[in-house]
N, CA and C atoms as a LAMMPS dump frame, in Angstrom:
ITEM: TIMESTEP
0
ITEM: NUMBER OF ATOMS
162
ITEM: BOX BOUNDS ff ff ff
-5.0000000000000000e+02 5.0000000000000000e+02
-5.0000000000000000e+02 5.0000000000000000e+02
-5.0000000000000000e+02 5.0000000000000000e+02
ITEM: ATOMS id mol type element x y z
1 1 1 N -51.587 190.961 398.723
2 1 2 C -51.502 190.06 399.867
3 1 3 C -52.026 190.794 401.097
4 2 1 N -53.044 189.856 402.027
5 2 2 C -53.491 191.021 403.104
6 2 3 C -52.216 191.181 404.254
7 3 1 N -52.853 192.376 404.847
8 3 2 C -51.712 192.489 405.815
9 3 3 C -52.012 191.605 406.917
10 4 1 N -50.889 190.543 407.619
11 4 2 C -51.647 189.618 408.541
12 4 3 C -51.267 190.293 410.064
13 5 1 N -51.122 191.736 410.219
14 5 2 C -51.318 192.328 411.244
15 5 3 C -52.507 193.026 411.356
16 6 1 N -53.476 192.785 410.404
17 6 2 C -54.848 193.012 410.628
18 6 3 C -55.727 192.038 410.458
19 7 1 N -55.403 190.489 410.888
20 7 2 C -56.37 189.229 411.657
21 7 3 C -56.543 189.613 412.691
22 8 1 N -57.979 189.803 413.282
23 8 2 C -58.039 189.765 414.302
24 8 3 C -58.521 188.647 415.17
25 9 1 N -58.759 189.164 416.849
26 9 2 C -58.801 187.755 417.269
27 9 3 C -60.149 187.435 416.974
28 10 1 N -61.275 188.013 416.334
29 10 2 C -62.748 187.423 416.19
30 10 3 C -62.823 186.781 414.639
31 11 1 N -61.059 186.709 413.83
32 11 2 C -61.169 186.015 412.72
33 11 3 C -61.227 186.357 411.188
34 12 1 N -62.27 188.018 411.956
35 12 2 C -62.438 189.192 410.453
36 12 3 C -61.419 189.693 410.106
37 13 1 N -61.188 189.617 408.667
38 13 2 C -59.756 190.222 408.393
39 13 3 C -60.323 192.337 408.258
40 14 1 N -59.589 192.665 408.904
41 14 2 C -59.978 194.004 409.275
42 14 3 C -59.946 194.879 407.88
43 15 1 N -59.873 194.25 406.814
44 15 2 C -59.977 195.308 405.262
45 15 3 C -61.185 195.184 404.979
46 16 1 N -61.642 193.798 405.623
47 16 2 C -63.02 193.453 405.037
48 16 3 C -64.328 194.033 406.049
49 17 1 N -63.789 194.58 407.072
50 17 2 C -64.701 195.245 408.328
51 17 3 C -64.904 196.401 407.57
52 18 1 N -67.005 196.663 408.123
53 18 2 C -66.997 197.739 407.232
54 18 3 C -66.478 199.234 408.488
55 19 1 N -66.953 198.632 409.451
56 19 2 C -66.737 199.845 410.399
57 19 3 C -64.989 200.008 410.617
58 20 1 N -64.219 199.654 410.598
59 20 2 C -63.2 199.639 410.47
60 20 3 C -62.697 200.644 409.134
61 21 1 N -62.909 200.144 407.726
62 21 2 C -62.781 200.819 406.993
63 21 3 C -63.548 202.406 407.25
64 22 1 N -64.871 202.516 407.103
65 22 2 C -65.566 203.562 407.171
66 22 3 C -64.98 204.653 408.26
67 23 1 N -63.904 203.754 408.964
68 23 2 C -63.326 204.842 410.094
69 23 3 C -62.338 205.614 409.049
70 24 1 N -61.565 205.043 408.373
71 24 2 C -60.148 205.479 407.271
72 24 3 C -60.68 206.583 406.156
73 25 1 N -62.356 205.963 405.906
74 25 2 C -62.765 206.654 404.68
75 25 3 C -62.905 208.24 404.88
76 26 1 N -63.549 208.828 405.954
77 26 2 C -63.548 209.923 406.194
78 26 3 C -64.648 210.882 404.818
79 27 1 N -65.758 210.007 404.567
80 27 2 C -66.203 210.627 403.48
81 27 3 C -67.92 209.98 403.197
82 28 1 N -68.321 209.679 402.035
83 28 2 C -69.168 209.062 401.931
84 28 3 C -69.746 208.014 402.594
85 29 1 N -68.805 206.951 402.701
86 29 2 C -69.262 205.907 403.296
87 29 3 C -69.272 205.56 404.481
88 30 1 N -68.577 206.465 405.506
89 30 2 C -67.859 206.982 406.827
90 30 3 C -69.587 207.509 407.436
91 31 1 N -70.036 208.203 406.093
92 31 2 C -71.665 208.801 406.442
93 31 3 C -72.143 207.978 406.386
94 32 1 N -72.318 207.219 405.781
95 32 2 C -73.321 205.996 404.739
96 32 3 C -73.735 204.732 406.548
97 33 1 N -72.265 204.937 406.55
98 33 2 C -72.557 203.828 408.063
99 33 3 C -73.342 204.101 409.437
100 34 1 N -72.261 205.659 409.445
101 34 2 C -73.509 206.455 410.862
102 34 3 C -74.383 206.144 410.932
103 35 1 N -75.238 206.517 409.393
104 35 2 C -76.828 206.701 409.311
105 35 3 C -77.22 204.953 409.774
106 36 1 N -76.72 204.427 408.854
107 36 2 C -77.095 202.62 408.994
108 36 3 C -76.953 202.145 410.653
109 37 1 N -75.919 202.871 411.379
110 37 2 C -76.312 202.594 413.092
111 37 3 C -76.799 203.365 414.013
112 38 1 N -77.07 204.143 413.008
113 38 2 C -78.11 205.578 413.554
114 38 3 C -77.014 206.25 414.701
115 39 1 N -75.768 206.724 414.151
116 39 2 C -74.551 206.963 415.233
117 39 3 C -74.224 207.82 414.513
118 40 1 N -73.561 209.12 415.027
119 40 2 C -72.712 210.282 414.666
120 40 3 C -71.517 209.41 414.394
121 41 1 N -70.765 210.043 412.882
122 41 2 C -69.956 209.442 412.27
123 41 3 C -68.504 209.337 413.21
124 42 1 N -68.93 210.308 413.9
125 42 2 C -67.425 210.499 414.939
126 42 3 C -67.265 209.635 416.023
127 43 1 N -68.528 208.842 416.333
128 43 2 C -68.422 207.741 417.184
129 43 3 C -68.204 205.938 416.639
130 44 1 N -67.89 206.704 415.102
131 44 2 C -66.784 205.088 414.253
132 44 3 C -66.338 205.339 414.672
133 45 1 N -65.487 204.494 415.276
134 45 2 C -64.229 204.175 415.453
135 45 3 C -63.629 202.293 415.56
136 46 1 N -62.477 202.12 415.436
137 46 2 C -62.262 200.655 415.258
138 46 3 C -60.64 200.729 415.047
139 47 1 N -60.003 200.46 415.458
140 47 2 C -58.383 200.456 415.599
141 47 3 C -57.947 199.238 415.361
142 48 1 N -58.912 198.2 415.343
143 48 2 C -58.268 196.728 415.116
144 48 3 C -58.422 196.158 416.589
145 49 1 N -58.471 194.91 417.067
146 49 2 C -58.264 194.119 417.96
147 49 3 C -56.686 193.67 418.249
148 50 1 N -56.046 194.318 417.378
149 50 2 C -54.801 194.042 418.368
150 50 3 C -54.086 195.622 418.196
151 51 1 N -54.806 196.309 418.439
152 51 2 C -54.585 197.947 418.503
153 51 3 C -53.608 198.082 419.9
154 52 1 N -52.656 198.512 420.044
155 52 2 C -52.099 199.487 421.359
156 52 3 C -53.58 199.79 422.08
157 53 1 N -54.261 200.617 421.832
158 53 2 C -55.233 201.332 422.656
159 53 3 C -56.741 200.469 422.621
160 54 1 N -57.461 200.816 423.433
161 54 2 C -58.613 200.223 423.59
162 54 3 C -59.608 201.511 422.504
């Protein structure tokens, strides 16, 4: 069952976000994405839309 504290308000359920995930993965696919936004992996980031922090 998903967790429904990760709907956010744009609708995406946040398991299914890849940048979201790729933040958790810390590995392959964490790389896999950088390269795909041409971004240092350390500038994933994604906490969710109803995160405490910005």
């Amino acid at each position: 069952m998903p967790n429904l504290n990760l709907i956010t308000r744009c609708g995406i359920y946040c398991g299914a976000c890849y940048i979201y995930r790729a933040e958790r993965d810390d590995g392959d696919f964490l790389s896999e994405v950088a390269k795909q936004q041409k971004s240092n992996p350390n500038e994933i980031k994604c906490n969710g839309c109803f995160a405490p922090n910005e």
